[in-house]
C-alpha positions in Angstrom: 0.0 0.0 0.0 3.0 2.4 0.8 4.4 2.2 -2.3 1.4 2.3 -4.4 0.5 5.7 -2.7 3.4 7.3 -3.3 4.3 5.9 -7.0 0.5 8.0 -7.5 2.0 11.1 -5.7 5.2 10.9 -7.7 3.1 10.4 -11.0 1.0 13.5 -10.0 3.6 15.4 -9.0 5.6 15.3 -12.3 2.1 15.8 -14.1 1.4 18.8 -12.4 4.6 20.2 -11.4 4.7 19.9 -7.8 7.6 19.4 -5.5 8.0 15.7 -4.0 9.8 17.1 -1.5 6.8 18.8 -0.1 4.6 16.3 -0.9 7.0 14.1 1.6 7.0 16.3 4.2 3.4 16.3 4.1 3.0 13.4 3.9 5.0 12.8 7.5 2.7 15.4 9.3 -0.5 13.9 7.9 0.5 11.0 8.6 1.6 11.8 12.6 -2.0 13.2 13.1 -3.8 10.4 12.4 -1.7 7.9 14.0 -1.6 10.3 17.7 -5.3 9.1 18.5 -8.1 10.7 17.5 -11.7 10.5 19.4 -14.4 7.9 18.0 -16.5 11.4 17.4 -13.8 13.1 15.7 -12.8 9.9 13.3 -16.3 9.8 12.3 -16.6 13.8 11.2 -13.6 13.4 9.3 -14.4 9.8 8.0 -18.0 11.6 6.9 -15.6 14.8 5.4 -13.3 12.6 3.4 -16.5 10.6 1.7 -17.8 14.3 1.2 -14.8 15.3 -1.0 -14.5 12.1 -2.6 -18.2 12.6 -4.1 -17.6 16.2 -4.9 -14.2 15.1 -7.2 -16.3 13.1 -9.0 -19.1 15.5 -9.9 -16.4 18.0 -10.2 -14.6 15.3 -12.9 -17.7 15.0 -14.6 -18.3 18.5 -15.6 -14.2 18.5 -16.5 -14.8 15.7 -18.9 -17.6 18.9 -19.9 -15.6 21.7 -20.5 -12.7 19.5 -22.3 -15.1 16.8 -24.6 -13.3 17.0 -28.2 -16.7 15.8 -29.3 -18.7 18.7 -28.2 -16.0 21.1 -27.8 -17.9 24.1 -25.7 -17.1 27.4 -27.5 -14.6 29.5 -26.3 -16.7 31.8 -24.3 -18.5 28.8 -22.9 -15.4 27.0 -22.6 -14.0 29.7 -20.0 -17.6 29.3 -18.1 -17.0 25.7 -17.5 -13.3 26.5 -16.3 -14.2 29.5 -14.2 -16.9 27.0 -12.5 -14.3 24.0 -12.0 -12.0 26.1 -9.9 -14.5 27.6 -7.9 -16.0 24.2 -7.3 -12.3 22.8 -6.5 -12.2 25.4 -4.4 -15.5 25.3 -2.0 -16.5 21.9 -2.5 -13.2 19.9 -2.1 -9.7 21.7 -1.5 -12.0 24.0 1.4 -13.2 20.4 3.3 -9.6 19.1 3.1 -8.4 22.3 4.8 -11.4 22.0 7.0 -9.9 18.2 7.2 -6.7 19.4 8.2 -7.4 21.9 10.4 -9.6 19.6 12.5 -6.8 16.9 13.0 -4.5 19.6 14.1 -6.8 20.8 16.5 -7.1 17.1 17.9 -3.5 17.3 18.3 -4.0 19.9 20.8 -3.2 23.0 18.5 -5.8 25.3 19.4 -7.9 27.2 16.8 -8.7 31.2 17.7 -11.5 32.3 15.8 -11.0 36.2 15.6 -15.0 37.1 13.9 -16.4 35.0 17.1 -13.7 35.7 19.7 -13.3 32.3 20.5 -11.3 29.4 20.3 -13.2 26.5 18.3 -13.8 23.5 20.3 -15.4 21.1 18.0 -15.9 20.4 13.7 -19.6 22.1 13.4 -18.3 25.4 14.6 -15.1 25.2 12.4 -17.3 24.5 8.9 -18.5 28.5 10.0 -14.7 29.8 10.6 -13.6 31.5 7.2 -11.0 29.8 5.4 -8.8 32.9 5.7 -8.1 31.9 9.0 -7.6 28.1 8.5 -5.3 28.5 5.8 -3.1 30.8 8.2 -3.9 27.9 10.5 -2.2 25.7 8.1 0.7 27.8 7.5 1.8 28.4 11.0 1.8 24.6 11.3 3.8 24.2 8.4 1.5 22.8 6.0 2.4 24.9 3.2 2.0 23.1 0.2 -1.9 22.9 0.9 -2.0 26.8 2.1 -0.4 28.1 -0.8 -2.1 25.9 -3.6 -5.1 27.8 -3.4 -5.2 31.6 -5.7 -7.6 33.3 -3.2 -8.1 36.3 -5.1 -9.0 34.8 -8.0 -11.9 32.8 -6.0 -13.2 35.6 -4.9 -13.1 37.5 -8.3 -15.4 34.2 -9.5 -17.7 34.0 -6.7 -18.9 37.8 -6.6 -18.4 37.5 -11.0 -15.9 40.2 -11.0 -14.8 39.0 -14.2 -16.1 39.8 -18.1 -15.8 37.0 -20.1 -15.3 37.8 -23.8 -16.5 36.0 -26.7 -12.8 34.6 -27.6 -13.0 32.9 -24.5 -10.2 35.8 -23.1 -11.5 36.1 -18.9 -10.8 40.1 -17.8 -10.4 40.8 -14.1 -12.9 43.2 -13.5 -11.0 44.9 -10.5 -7.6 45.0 -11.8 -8.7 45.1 -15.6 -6.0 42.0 -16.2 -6.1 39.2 -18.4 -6.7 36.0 -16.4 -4.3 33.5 -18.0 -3.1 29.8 -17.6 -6.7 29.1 -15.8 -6.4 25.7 -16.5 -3.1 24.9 -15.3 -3.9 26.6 -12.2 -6.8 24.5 -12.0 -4.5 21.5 -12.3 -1.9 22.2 -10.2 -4.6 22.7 -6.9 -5.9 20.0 -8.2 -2.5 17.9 -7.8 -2.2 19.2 -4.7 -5.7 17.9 -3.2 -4.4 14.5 -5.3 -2.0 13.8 -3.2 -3.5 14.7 0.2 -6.0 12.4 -0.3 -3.7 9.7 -1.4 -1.6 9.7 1.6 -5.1 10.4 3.8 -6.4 8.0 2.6 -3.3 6.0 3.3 -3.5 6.8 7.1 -7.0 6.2 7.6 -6.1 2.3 6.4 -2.9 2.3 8.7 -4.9 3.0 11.9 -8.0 0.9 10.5 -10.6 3.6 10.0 -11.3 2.2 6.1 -10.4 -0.7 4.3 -7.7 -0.9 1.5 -9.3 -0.6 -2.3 -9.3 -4.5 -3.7 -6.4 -5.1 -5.4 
């Protein structure tokens, strides 16, 4: 199983252009957090999490296999639709629940969470789904988990979700507050996407170790 994981991660890394060296060092940490202990209530939130973003990757694949069909080939104003779409949807409905993921385990480890809107510190995974992800990705960062924190282009998230773009009929995407051209949308897409890849392979890895799921069939 180890060496399946990681031959994926190393395939996904030279596909995407991500550093294995980061990839290793996350994969240590993620690793550590699961095997510390973690509460019968906690395992089950993030058990019910992780089935969460593996549903959401495959509607998110489907509508990819959209946007790209050589058969149907979207035009390419529509095109750019589909791709503005895709990363928001990578965005909130799968890289956001594997920082939510994250941020829970580390909290588990006994690294506590302030949340500076509520004044509070977060004491359990309900209240954290309402802490922005702002403050879970400097979360992440403090604790080292770089690669996940900095995958994510925040501003161009938010420029899709408030459609602060123009969207021309060559397909060409304008950002409407800085009046740039919004280029290589896809590779950006890809490379988040290699980067919520591998996290899930190697979470997926340590939910097997400590027995929480059972190992695909061979």
């Amino acid at each position: 199983m180890t060496e399946r994981y990681i031959e994926k991660q190393k395939e996904f890394c030279e596909l995407y252009k991500i550093d294995f060296n980061e990839v290793e060092r996350l994969n240590s940490k993620v690793i550590s957090l699961f095997e510390n202990g973690l509460r019968r209530t906690a395992l089950i939130a993030i058990k019910d999490a992780y089935s969460d973003v593996n549903q959401n990757m495959n509607y998110w694949s489907s509508i990819w296999h959209l946007s790209n069909d050589k058969k149907t080939k979207p035009e390419p104003q529509q095109k750019s639709l589909l791709d503005l779409f895709l990363y928001l949807l990578l965005v909130e409905g799968i890289y956001s629940k594997l920082v939510q993921i994250i941020t829970f385990l580390l909290m588990e480890n006994d690294h506590d969470l302030y949340d500076p809107l509520d004044m509070k510190f977060v004491k359990d995974y309900k209240k954290l789904d309402k802490v922005s992800l702002f403050v879970k990705l400097k979360f992440l960062s403090k604790h080292e988990f770089d690669l996940i924190a900095n995958s994510v282009k925040r501003e161009l998230r938010n420029c899709i979700a408030h459609i602060d773009v123009i969207v021309k009929d060559d397909g060409s995407i304008i950002n409407k507050r800085s009046g740039e051209v919004i280029i290589n949308l896809p590779e950006i897409t890809d490379y988040l996407g290699g980067v919520i890849a591998v996290t899930l392979n190697v979470m997926e890895y340590a939910l097997i170790k400590i027995g929480a799921v059972d190992p695909p069939a061979s």
